[in-house]
C-alpha positions in Angstrom: 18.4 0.9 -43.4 21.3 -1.4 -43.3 24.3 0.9 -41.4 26.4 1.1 -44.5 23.7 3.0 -46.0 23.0 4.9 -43.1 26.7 6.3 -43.0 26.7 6.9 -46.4 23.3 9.2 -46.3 23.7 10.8 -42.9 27.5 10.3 -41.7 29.8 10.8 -40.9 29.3 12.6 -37.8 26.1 12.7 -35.7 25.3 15.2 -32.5 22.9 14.2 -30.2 21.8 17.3 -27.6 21.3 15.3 -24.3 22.8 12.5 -25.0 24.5 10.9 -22.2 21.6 9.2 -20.4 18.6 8.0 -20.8 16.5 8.6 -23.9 19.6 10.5 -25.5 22.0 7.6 -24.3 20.1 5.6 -26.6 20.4 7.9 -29.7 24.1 7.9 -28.9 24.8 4.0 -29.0 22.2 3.5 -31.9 24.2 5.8 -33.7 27.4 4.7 -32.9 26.2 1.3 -33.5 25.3 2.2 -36.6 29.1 3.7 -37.8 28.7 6.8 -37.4 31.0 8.9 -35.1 28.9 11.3 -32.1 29.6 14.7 -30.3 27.6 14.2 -27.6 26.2 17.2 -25.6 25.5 16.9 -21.8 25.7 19.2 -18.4 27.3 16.8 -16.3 31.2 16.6 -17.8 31.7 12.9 -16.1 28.5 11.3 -17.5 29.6 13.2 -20.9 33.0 11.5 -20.9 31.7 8.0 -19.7 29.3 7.7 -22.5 32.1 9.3 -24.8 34.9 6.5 -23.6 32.0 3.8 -23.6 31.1 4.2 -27.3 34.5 4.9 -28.5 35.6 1.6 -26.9 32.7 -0.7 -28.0 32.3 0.4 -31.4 35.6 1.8 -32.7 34.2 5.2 -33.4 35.7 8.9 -32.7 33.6 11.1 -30.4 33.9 14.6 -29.5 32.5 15.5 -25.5 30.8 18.8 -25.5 30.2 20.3 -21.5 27.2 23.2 -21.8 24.3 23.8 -20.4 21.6 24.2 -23.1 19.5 26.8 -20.8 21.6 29.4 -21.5 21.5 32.0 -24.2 24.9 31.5 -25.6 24.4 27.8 -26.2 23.2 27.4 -29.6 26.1 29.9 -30.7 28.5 28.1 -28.5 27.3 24.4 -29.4 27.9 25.4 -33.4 31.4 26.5 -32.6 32.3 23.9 -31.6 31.0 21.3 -34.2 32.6 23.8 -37.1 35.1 21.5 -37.7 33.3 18.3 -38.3 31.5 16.9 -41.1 27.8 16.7 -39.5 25.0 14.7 -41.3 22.6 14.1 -38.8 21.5 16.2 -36.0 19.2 15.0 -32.9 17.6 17.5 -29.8 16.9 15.1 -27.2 17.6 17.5 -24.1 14.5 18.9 -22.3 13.7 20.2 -19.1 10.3 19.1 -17.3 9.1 21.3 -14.6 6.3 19.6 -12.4 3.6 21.0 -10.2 0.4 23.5 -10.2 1.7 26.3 -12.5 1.9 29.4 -10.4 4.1 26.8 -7.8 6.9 26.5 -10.3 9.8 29.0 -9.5 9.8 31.4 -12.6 13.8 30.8 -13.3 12.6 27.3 -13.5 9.9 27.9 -16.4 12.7 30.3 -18.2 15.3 27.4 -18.0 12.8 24.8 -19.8 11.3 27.4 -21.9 15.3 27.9 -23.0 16.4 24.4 -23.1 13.3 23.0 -24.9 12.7 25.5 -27.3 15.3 28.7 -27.8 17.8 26.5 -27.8 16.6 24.0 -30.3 15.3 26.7 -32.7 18.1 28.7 -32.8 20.6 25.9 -33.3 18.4 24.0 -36.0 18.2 27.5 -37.3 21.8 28.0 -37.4 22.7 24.5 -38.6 20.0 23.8 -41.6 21.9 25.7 -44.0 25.6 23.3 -43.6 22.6 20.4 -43.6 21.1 21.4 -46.9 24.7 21.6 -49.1 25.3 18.4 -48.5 22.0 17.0 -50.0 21.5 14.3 -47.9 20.9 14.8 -43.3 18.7 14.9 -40.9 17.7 16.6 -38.3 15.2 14.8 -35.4 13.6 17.0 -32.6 12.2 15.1 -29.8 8.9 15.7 -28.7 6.6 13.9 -26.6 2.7 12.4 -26.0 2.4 15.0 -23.4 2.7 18.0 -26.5 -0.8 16.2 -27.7 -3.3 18.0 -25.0 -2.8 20.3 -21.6 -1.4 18.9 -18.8 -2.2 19.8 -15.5 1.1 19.5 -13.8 3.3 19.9 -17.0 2.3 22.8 -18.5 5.3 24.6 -19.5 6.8 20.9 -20.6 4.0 20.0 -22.5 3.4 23.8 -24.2 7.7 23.0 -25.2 6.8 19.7 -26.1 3.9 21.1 -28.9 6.2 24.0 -30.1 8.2 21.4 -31.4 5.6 19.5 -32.9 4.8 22.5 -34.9 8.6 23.4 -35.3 9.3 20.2 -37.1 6.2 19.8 -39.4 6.9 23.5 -40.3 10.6 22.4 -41.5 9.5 19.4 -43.0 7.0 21.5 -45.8 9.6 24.0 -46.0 12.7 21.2 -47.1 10.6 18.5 -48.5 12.6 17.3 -51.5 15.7 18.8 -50.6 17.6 15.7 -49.4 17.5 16.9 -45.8 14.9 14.7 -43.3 13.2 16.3 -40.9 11.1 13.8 -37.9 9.6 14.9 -34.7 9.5 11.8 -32.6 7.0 11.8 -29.7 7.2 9.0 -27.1 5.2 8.5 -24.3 6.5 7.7 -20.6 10.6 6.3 -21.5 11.7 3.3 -19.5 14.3 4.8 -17.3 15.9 4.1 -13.7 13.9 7.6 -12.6 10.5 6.7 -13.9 11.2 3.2 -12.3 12.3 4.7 -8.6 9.1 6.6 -9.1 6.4 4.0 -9.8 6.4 0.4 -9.2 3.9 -0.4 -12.0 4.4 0.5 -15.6 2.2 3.1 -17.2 0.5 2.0 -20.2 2.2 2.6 -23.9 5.9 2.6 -21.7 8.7 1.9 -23.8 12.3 1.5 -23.3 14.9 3.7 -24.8 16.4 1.9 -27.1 12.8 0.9 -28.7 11.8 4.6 -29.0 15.1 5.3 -30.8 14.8 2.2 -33.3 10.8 2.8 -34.3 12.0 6.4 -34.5 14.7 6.1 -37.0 13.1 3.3 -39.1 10.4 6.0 -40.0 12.9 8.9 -40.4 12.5 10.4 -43.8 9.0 8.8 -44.5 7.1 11.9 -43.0 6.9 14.3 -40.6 5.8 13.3 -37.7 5.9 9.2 -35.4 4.7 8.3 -32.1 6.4 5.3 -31.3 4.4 2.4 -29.9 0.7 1.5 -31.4 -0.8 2.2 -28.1 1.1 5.5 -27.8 -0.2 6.5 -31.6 -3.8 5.6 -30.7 -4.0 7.6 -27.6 -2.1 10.8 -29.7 -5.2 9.9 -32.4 -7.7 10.1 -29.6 -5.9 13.5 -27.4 -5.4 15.4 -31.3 -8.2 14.9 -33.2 -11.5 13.0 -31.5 -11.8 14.2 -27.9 -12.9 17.5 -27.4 -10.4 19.7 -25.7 -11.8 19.3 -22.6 -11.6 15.8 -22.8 -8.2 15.3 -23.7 -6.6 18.0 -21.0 -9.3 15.6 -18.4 -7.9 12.5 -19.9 -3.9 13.9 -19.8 -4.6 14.5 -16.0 -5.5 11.2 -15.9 -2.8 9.6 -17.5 0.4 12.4 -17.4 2.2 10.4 -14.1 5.8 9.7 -15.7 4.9 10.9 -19.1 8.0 12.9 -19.9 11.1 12.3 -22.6 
């Protein structure tokens, strides 16, 4: 969609939960690219305000820097506070938390800060938000979900549980406001290109993609359905872990393949 257009139908402002590195980074600068200005939600205040200054400066757009920490219970209240006063089109939950490790290893505050930040908070601010969305007949909203929501995995269990509630969240949303002018996508990538993942492995895991390809596959197929895995090897592999393998095939093949696999 050429970026006039793209203002036009989802501008003029954009919030990206998670948005100052990484994955959400890329949100941020395809959407500033794009025209459109960004609040940009983050925990860390300096990498917040350097991606804030950074966009503002390379593509003559307005931002607004919002410091919270999306695991707890007053964020989705506090986070549509303080976007009252702009004119939002387009929304986008990148933000997630990924515990690792044999489940009963975990620390319980840990699982109850990703069970918080990847779904309470998303569902309560989408819930919250859809209604401004709908009266202006044309937005979108993107939730962003991942290859590891598609079968168990043994060391991610509580990301990869997070990770389908989503799934299910957004197809939900998406029968409920088709025709309504508002586009709903859940976009799940597979292991995301990023200097962590790298420090990690020294060999790249099969169907990795960089962030700003996941972003640009993703929003080329925003408002055309429900649901994209970005990357053909990626959507194969979802084919194979969602509707061939048995079940206990696709939680053996996730422990396989789950190394790095996070958004």
């Amino acid at each position: 969609m050429p970026s006039d257009d793209f203002v036009a139908k989802y501008g003029p402002w954009a919030l990206v939960a998670g948005g100052s590195d990484g994955l959400g980074a890329a949100w941020t600068e395809a959407f500033a690219k794009r025209g459109l200005n960004v609040a940009i939600v983050g925990r860390r205040k300096e990498l917040v305000e350097a991606k804030a200054k950074e966009i503002e400066n390379r593509h003559g757009v307005s931002t607004l820097s919002i410091v919270l920490d999306l695991s707890e219970s007053s964020a989705p209240n506090e986070l549509v506070e303080r976007v009252t006063g702009i004119d939002l089109g387009l929304v986008v939950y990148n933000a997630a938390l990924s515990p690792g490790g044999k489940f009963e290893k975990v620390e319980g505050s840990t699982i109850r800060s990703a069970i918080s930040t990847n779904v309470a908070t998303p569902t309560l601010l989408i819930h919250q938000l859809i209604p401004k969305l709908l009266s202006r007949k044309n937005a979108g909203v993107i939730l962003v979900s991942s290859l590891a929501g598609y079968a168990g995995s043994s060391s991610l269990s509580t990301y990869g549980a997070t990770k389908a509630y989503l799934r299910m969240l957004g197809e939900a949303l998406w029968e409920e406001n088709r025709g309504s002018g508002l586009d709903i996508l859940v976009t799940s990538p597979g292991a995301v290109t990023t200097p962590g993942l790298e420090s990690r492995s020294d060999k790249k895991i099969p169907g990795q993609l960089g962030p700003t390809e996941i972003v640009e596959m993703s929003l080329a197929h925003l408002g055309k359905g429900p649901t994209f895995v970005p990357g053909g090897l990626n959507q194969f592999a979802a084919m194979l872990l969602g509707r061939i393998l048995p079940r206990k095939a696709a939680t053996s093949l996730m422990r396989k393949s789950s190394s790095g696999i996070s958004s």
